[in-house]
ZAKOLRO-772329 format. One record per residue (C-alpha): x, y, z. Coordinates in steps of 0.1 Angstrom, whole numbers, padded with zeros to 4 digits, always signed. Example, Ala and Ser with C-alpha at 12.3 -4.5 7.8 and 13.67 -1.06 7.14 Angstrom:
! residues 2
+0123-0045+0078/+0137-0011+0071/
***
This chain:
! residues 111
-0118-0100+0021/-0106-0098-0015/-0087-0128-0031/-0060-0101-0040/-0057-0086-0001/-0058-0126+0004/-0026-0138-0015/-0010-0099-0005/-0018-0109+0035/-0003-0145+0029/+0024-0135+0015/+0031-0106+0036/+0035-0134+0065/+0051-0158+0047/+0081-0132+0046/+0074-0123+0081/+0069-0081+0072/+0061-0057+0096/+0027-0051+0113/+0005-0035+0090/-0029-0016+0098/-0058-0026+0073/-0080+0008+0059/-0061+0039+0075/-0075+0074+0068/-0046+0092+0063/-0056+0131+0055/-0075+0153+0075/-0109+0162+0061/-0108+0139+0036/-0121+0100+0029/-0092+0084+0014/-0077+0051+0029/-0049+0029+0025/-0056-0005+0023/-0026-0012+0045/-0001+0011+0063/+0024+0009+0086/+0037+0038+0109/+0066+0036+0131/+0073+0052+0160/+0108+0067+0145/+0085+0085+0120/+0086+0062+0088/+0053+0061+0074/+0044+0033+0042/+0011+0018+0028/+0007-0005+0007/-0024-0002-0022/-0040-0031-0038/-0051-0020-0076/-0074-0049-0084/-0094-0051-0117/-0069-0033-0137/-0075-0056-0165/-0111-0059-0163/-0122-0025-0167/-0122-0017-0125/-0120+0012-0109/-0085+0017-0110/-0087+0015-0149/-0111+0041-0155/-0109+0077-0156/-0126+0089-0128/-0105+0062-0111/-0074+0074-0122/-0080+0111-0116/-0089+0099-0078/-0063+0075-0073/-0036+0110-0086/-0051+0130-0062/-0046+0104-0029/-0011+0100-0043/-0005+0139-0044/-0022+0138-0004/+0002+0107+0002/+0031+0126-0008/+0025+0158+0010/+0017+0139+0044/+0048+0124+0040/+0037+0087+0035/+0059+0064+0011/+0029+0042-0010/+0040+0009-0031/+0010+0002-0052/+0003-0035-0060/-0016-0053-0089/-0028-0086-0090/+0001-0093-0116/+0026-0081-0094/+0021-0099-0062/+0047-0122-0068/+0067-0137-0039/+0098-0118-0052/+0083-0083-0054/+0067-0090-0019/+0099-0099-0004/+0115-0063-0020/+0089-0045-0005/+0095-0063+0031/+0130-0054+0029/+0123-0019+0022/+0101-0019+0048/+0126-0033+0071/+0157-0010+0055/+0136+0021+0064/+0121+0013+0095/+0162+0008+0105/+0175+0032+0093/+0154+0056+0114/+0161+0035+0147/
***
């Protein structure tokens, strides 16, 4: 495991959001994964995506990368899935508690 999906998974705990599946393909026919998403029985669907080594020249910097990563947004978006992206500057306990409580809000509000 990553040091980023590390920190993300401590902190995830720590502010006790929902269960979350690690690596979900989430389009028929096609090899893209989440690194984590959740999927509730009321129909909310959310993942979460760890972008790691976007300061270091990593794959999510690059333009292959990029053009990838657009197209498993667009597939996200028109399977109905909700995806907060992550980098290592933004796991921050305050932006990891926002994205709990969004989690919680939603999965609520669809109760």
């Amino acid at each position: 495991m990553s040091r980023l999906a590390s920190q993300f998974e401590r902190l995830w705990a720590l502010h006790k959001g929902p269960a979350l599946t690690k690596e979900v393909t989430f389009f028929p026919g096609r090899r893209f994964r989440f690194d984590y998403a959740h999927q509730a029985i009321n129909g909310f669907k959310a993942a979460i995506e760890l972008d790691g080594g976007v300061f270091v020249g990593g794959r999510h910097s690059r333009g292959m990368g990029q053009v990838r990563d657009a197209e498993k947004g667009r597939l996200a978006a028109y399977s109905g899935w909700n995806v907060i992206h992550f980098t290592t500057k933004c796991l921050t306990l305050e932006n990891i508690r926002q994205a709990v409580d969004w989690f919680w809000k939603k999965i609520r509000e669809r109760a």
